[in-house]
NUMIFI-279636 format. One record per residue: residue number from 1; chain; x, y, z of N, C-alpha, C, O in turn. Coordinates in steps of 0.001 Angstrom, whole numbers. Last residue first. Example, Ala and Ser with C-alpha at 12.3 -4.5 7.8 and 13.67 -1.06 7.14 Angstrom:
// residues 2
PT,num,chaine,n_x,n_y,n_z,ca_x,ca_y,ca_z,c_x,c_y,c_z,o_x,o_y,o_z
PT,2,A,12850,-2250,7080,13670,-1060,7140,12900,30,7870,13409,1138,8039
PT,1,A,13190,-5690,7800,12300,-4500,7800,13200,-3300,7800,14236,-3319,8465
// end
This chain:
// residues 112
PT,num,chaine,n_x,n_y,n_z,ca_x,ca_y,ca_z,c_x,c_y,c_z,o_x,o_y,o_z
PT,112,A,8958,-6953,6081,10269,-6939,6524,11409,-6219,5968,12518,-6320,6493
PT,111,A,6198,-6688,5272,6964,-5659,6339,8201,-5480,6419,8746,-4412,6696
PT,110,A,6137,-8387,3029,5817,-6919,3212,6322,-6245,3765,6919,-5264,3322
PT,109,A,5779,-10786,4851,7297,-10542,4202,6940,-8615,3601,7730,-7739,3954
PT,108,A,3244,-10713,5931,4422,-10142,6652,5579,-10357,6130,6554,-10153,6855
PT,107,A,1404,-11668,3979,1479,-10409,4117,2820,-9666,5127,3230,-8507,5083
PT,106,A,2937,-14073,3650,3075,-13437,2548,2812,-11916,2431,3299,-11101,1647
PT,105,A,2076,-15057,6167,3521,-15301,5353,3642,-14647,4807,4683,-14053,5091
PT,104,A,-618,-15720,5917,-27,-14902,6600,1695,-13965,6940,2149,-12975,7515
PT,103,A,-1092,-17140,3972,-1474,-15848,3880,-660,-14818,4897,-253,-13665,4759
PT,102,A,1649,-19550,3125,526,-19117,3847,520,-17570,3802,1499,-16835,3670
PT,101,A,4101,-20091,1579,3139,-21201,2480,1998,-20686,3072,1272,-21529,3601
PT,100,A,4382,-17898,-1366,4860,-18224,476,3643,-19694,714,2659,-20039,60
PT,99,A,6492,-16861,-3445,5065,-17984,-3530,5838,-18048,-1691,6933,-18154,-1139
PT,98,A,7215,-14318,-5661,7761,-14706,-4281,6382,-15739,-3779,5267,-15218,-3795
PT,97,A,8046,-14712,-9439,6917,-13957,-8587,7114,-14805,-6990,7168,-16028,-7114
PT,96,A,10107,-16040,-10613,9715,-14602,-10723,8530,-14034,-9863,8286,-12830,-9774
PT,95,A,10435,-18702,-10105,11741,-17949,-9802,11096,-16467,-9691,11486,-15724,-8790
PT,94,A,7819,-19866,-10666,8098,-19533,-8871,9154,-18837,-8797,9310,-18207,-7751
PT,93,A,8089,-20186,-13221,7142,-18420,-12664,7877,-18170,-11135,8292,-17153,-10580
PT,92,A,8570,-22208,-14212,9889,-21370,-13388,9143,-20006,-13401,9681,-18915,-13587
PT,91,A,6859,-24161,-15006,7157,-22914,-16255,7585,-22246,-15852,7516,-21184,-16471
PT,90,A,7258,-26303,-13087,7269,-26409,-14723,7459,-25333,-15452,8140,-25386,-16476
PT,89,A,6331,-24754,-10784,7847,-24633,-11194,8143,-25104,-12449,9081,-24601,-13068
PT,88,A,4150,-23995,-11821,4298,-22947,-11756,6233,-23197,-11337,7132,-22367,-11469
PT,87,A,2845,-26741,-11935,2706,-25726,-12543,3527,-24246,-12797,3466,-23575,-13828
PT,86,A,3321,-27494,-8859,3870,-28106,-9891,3815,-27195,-11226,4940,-26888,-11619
PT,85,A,1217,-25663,-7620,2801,-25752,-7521,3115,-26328,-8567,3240,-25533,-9498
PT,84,A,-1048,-26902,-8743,-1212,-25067,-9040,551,-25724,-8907,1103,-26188,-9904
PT,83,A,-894,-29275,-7049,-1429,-29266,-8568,-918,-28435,-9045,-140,-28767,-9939
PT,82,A,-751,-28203,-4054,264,-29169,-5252,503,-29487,-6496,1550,-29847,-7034
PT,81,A,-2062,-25227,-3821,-1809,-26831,-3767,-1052,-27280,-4385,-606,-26721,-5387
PT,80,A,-628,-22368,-2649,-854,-23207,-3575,-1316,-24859,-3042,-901,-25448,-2044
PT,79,A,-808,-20464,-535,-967,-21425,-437,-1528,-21895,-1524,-2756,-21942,-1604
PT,78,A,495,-17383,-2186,196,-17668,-1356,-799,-19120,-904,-1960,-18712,-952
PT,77,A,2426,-14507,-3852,1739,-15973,-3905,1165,-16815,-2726,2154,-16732,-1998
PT,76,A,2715,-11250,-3746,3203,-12351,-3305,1804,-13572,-3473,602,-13428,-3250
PT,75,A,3750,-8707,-5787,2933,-9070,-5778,3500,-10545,-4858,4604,-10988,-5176
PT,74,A,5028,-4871,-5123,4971,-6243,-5543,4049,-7220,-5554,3006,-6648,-5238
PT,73,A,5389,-1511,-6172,5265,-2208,-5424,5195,-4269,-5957,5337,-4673,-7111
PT,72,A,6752,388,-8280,7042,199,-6911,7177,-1200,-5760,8052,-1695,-5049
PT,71,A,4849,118,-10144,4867,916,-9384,5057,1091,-8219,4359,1569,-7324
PT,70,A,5900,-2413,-11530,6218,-1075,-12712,5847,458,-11383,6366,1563,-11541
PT,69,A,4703,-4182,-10054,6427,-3606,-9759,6485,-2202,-10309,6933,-1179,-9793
PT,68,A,2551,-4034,-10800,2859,-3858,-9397,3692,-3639,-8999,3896,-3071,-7925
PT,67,A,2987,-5434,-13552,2407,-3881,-13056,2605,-3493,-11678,2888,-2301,-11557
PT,66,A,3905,-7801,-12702,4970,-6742,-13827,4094,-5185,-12939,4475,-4338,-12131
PT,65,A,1700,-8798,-11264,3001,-8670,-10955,3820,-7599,-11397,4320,-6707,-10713
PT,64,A,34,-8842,-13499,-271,-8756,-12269,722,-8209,-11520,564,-7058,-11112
PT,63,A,769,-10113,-15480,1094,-9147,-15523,643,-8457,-15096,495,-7360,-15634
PT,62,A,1593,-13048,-14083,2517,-12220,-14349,2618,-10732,-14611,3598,-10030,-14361
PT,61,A,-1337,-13431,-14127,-777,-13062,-13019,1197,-12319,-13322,1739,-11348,-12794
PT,60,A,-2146,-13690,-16536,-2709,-12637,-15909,-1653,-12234,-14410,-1372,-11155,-13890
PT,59,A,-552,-15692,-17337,-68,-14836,-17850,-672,-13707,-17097,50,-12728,-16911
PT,58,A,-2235,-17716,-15816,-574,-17629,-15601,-478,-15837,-16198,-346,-14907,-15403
PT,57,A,-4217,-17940,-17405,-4400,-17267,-15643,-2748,-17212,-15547,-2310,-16222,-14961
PT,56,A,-3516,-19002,-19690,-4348,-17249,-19637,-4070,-17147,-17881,-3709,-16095,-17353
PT,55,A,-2462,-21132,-18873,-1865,-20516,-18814,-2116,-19102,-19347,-1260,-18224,-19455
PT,54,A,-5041,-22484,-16103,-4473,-22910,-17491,-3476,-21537,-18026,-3866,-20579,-17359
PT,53,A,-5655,-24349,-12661,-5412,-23115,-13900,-4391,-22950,-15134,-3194,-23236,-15109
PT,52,A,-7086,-25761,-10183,-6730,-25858,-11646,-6614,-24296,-12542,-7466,-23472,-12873
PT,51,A,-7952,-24967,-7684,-7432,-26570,-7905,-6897,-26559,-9593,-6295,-27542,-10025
PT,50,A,-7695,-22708,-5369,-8050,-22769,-6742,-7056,-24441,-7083,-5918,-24798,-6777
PT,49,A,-7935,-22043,-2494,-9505,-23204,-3017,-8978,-22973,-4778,-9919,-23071,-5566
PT,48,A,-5443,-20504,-2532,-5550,-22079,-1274,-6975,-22978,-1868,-7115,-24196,-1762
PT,47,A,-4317,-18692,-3007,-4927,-19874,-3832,-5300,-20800,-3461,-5484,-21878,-4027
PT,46,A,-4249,-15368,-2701,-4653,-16642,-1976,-4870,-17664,-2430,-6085,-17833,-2323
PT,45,A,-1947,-12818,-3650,-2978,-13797,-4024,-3044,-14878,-3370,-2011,-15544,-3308
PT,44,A,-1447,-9485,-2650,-1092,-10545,-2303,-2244,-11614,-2557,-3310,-11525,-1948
PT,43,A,581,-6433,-2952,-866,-7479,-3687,-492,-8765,-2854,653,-8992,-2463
PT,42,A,1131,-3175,-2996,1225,-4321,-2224,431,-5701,-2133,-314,-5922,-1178
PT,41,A,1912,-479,-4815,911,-1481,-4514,1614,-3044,-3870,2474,-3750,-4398
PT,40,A,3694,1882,-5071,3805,533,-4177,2760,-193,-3820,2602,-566,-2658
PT,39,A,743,3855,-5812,1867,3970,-6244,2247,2806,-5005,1449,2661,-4078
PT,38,A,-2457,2860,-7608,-1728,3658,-6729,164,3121,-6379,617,2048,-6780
PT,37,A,-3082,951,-9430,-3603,2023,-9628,-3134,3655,-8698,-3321,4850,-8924
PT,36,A,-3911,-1751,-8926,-2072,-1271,-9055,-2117,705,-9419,-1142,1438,-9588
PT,35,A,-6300,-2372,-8446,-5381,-2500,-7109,-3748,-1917,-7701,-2735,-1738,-7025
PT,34,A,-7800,-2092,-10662,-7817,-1246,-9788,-6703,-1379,-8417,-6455,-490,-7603
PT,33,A,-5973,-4095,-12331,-6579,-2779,-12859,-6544,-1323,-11694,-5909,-269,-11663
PT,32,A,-6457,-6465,-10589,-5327,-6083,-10977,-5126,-4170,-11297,-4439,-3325,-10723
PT,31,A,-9669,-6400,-11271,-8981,-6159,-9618,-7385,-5604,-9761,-7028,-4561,-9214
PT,30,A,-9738,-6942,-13664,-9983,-5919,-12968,-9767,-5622,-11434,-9757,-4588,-10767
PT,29,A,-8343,-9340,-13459,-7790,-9028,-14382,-8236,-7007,-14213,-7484,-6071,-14484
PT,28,A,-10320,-10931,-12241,-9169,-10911,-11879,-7832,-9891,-12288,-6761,-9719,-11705
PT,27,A,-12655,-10720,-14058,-12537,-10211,-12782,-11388,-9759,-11770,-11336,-8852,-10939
PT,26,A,-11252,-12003,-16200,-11852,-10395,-16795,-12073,-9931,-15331,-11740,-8761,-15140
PT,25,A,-11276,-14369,-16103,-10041,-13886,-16322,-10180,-12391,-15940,-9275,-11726,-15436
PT,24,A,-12187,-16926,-16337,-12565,-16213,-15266,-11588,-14902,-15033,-11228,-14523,-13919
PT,23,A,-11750,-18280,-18343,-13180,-17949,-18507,-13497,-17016,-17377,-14567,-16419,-17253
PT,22,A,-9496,-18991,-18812,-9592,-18061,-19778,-10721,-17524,-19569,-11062,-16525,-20202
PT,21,A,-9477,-20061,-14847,-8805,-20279,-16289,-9379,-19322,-17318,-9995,-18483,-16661
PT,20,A,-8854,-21488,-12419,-8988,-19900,-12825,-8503,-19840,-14214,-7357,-19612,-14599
PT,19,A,-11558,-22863,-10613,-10881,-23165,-11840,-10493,-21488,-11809,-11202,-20550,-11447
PT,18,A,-11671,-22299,-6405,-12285,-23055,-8196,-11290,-22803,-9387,-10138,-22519,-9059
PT,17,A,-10736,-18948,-5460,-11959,-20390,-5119,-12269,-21241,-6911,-12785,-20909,-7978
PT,16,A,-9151,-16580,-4535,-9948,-17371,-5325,-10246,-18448,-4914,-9886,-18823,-3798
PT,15,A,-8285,-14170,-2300,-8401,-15164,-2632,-9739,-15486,-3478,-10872,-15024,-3344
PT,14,A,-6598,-10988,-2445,-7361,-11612,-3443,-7352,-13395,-3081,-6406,-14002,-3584
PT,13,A,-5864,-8012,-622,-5404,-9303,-779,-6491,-9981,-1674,-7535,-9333,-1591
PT,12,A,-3485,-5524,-59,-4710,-5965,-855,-4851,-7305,-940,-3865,-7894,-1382
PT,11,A,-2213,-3749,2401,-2232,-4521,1754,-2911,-5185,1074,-3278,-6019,1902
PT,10,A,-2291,-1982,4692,-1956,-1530,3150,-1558,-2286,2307,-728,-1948,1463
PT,9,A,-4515,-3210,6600,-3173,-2304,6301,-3596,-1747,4910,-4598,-1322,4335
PT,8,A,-5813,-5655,4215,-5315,-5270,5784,-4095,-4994,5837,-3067,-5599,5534
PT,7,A,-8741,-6121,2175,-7311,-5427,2756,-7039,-5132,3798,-7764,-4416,4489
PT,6,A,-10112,-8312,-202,-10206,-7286,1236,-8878,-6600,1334,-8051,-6651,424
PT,5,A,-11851,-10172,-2062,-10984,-9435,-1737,-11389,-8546,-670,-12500,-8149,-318
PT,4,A,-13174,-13010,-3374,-13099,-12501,-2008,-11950,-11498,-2030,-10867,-12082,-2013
PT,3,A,-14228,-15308,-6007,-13192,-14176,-5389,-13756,-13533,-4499,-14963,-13357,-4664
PT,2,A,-14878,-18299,-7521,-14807,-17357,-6356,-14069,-16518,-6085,-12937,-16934,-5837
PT,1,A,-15679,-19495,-10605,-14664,-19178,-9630,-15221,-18137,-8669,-15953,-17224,-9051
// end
């Protein structure tokens, strides 16, 4: 898997690339680490190149999320494919974590 993180503003953003499953967990899982580490962390994940993920990556991201709230701040979803979607209303995550159509979407619900 691929990861690319950056930030604009005050916003962190993480796209992946490829499988995100039990094997790619420990990068993702340190970014989480260091990005909630300050107080209203503002996260936002890109999925637009991840085609498959098994439910270690689910759970990372929930507690991706949980932590981001626990300080304030939140975490937003951001161009799933269809594969990843289906997934994620099968196990009603989409009720708990905010999934937008696009990066850009997701950093300007932030603002609003």
């Amino acid at each position: 898997m691929e990861m690319v993180s950056r930030v604009s503003g005050n916003i962190s953003i993480l796209e992946l690339k490829g499988r995100f499953d039990a094997y790619e967990l420990k990068p993702v899982q340190e970014w989480f680490e260091n990005n909630t580490s300050v107080s209203n962390p503002k996260l936002v994940i890109n999925l637009a190149g991840v085609h498959f993920l098994d439910s270690s990556a689910l759970a990372s991201l929930v507690q991706g999320m949980k932590r981001s709230r626990d300080k304030n701040g939140d975490l937003h979803l951001c161009n799933l494919q269809q594969s990843v979607r289906i997934i994620f209303e099968l196990t009603k995550i989409n009720r708990a974590i905010d999934i937008f159509p696009s990066e850009l979407e997701a950093v300007k619900a932030f603002n609003e």
